[in-house]
SERO-4910 file (N, C-alpha, C, O; in steps of 0.05 Angstrom, whole numbers):
BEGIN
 pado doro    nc1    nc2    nc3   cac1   cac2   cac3    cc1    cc2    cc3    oc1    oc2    oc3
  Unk    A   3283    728   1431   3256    718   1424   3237    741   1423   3236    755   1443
  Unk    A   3222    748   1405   3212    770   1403   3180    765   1411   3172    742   1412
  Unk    A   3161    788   1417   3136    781   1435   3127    777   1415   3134    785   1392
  Unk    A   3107    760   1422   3076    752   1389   3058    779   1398   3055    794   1378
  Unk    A   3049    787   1418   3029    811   1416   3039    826   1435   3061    822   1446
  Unk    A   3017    847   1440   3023    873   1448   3019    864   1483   3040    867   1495
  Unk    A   3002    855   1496   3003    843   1518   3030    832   1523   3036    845   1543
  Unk    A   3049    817   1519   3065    800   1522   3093    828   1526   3107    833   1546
  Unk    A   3092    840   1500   3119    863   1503   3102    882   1533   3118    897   1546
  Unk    A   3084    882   1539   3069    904   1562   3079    886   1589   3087    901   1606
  Unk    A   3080    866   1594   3084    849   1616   3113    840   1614   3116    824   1633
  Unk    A   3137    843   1601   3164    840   1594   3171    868   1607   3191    866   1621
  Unk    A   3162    893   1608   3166    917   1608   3165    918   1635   3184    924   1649
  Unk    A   3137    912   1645   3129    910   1673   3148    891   1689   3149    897   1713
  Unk    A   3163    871   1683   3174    850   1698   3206    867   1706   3221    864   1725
  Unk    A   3208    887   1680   3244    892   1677   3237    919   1702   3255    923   1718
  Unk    A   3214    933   1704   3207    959   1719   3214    935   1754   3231    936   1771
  Unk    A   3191    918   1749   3193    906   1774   3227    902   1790   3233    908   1813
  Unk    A   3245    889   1768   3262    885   1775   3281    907   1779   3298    902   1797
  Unk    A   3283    930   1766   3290    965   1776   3284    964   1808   3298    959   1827
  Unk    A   3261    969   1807   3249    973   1832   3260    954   1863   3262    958   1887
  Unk    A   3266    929   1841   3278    913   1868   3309    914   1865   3317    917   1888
  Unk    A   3321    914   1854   3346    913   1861   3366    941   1851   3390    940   1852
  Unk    A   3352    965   1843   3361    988   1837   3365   1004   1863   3342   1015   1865
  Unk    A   3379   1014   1886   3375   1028   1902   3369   1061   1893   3352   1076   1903
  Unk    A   3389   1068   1872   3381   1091   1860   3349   1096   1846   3341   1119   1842
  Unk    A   3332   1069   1839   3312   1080   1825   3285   1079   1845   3262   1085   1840
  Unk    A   3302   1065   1873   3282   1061   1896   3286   1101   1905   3267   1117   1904
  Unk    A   3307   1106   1911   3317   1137   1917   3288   1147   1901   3265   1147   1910
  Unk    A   3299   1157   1875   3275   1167   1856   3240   1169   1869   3225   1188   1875
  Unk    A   3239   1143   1867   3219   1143   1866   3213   1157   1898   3194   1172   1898
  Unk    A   3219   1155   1911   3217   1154   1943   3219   1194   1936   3202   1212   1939
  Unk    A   3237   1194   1930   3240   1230   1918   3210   1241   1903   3197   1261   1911
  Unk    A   3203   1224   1882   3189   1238   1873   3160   1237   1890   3143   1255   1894
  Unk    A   3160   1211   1899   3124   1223   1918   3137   1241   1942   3117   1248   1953
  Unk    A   3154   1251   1953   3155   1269   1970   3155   1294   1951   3146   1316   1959
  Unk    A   3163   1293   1935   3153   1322   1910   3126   1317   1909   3116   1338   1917
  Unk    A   3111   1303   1904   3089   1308   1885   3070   1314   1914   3049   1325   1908
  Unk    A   3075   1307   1945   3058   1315   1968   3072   1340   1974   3055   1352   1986
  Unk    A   3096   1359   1974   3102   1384   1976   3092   1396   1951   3095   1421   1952
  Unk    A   3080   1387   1927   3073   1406   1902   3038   1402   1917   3028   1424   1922
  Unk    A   3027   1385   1922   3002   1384   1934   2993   1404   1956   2972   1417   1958
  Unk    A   3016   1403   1972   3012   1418   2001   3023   1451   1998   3018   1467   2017
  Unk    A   3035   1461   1977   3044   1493   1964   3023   1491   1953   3013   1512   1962
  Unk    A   3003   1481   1938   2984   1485   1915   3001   1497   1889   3003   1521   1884
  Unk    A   3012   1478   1877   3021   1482   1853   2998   1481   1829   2975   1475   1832
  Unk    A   3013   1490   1804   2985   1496   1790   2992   1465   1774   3012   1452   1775
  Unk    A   2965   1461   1758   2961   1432   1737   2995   1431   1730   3007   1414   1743
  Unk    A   3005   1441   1718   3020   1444   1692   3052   1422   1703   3066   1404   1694
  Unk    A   3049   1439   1728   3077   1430   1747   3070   1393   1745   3082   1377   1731
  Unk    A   3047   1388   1763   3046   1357   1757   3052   1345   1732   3063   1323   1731
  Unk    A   3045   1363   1703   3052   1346   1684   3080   1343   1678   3087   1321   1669
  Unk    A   3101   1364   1683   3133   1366   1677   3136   1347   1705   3151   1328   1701
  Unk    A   3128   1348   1727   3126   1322   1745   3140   1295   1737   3161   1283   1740
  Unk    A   3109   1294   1721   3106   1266   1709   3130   1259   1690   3142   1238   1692
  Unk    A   3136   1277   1670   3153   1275   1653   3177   1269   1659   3187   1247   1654
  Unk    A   3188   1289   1671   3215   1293   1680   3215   1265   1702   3236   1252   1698
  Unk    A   3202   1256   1717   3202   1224   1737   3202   1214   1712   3226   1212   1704
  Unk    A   3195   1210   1703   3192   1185   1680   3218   1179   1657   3224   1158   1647
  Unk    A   3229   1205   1653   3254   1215   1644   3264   1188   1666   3263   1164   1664
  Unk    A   3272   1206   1685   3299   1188   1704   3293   1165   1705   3311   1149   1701
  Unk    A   3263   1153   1711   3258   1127   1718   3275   1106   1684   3294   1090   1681
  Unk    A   3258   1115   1670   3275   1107   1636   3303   1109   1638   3315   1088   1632
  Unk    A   3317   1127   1644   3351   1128   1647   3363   1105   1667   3384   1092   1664
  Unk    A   3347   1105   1684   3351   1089   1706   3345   1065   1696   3360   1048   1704
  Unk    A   3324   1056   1680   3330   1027   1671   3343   1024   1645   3345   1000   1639
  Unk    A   3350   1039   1629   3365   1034   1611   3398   1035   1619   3416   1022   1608
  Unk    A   3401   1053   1642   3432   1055   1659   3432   1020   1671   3454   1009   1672
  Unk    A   3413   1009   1677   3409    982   1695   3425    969   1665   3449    968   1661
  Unk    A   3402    959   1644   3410    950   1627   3434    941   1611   3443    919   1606
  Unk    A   3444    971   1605   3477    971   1603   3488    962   1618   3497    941   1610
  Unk    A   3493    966   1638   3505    951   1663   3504    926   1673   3522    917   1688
  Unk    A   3487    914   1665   3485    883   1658   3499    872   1628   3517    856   1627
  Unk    A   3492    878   1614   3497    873   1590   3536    888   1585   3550    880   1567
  Unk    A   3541    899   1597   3566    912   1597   3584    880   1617   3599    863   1610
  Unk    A   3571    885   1642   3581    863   1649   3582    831   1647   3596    815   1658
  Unk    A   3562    827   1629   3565    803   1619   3582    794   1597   3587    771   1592
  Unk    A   3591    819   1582   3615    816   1564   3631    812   1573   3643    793   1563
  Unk    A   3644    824   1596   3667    825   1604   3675    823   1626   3667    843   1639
  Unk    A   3692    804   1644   3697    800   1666   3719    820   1686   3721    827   1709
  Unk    A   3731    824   1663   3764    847   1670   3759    877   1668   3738    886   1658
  Unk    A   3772    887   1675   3775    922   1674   3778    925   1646   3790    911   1630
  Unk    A   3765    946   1641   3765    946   1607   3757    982   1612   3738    989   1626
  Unk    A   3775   1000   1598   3760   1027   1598   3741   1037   1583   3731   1059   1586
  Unk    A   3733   1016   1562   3713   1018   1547   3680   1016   1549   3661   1028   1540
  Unk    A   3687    992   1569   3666    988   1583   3661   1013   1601   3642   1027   1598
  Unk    A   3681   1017   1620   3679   1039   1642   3665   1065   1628   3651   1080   1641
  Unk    A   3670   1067   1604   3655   1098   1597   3631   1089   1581   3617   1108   1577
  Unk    A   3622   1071   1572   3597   1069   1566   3572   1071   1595   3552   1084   1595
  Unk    A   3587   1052   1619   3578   1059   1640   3564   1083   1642   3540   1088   1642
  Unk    A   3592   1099   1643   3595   1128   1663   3572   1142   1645   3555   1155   1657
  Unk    A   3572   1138   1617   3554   1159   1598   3528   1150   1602   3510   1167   1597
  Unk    A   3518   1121   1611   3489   1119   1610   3482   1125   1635   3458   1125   1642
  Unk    A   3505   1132   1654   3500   1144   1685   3487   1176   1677   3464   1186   1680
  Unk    A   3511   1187   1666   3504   1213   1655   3481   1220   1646   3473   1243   1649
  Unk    A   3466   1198   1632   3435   1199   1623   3411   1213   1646   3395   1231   1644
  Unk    A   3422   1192   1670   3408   1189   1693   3415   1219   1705   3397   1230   1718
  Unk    A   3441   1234   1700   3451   1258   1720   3433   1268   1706   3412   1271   1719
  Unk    A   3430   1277   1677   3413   1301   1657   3385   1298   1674   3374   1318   1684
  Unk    A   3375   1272   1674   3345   1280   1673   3344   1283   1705   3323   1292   1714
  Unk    A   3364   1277   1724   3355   1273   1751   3358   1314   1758   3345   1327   1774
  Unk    A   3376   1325   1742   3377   1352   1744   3353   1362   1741   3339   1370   1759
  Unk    A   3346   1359   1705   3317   1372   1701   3300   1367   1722   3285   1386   1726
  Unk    A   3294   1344   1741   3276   1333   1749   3270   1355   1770   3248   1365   1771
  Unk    A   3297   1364   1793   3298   1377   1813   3289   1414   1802   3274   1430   1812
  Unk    A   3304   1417   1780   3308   1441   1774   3278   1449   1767   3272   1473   1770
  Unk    A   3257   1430   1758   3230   1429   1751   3211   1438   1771   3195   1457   1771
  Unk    A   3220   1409   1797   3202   1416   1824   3223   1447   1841   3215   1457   1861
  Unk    A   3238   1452   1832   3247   1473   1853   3237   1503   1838   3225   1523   1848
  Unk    A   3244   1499   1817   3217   1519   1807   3195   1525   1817   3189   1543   1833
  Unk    A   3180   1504   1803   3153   1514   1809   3141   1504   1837   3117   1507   1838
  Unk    A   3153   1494   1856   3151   1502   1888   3164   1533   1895   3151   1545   1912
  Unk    A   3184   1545   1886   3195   1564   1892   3166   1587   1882   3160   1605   1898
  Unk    A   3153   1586   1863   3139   1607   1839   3105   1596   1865   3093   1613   1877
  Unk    A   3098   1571   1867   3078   1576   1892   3082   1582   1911   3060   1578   1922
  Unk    A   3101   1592   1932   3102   1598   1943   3101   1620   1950   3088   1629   1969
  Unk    A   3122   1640   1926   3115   1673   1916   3088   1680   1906   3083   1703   1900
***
């Protein structure tokens, strides 16, 4: 069923985040990760720039992380049995989540490493 306005797809978006947040332990991790980054980028005095690859790179994983949710529902609702097909669509929209959860660290370890020098 598709939204009639722009309000309606904005509150569909918000309900699927809500539901990340509650039953994702990995996107509870994240998030829990990223405000302890963003109060050690506060407490080094990092410069503007770092908060914005911050933002990005969290928002990266948080998106992987609900599109990894997604598949994973929708994978499992096809199919009840072991199927390896399924198993690597899995594993690759996991892989989504490894890419950006790398950049994410490799981002804040940077530029905490560069305020500190």
């Amino acid at each position: 069923m598709k939204n009639r306005t722009f309000l309606q797809s904005v509150m569909c978006a918000v309900r699927g985040l809500v539901y990340a947040l509650r039953t994702e332990k990995n996107y509870r991790y994240y998030l829990v990760i990223a405000l302890i980054f963003a109060a050690v980028n506060v407490a080094v005095g990092v410069d503007a720039v770092c908060y914005v690859f911050q933002a990005v790179t969290a928002m990266g994983v948080f998106s992987a992380e609900c599109v990894n949710t997604a598949m994973e529902h929708l994978c499992d609702r096809t199919t009840t049995r072991e199927d390896e097909e399924i198993r690597l669509v899995k594993d690759i929209a996991a892989g989504a989540v490894l890419c950006w959860g790398i950049a994410f660290f490799a981002a804040e370890g940077f530029y905490i490493v560069k305020a500190l020098l």
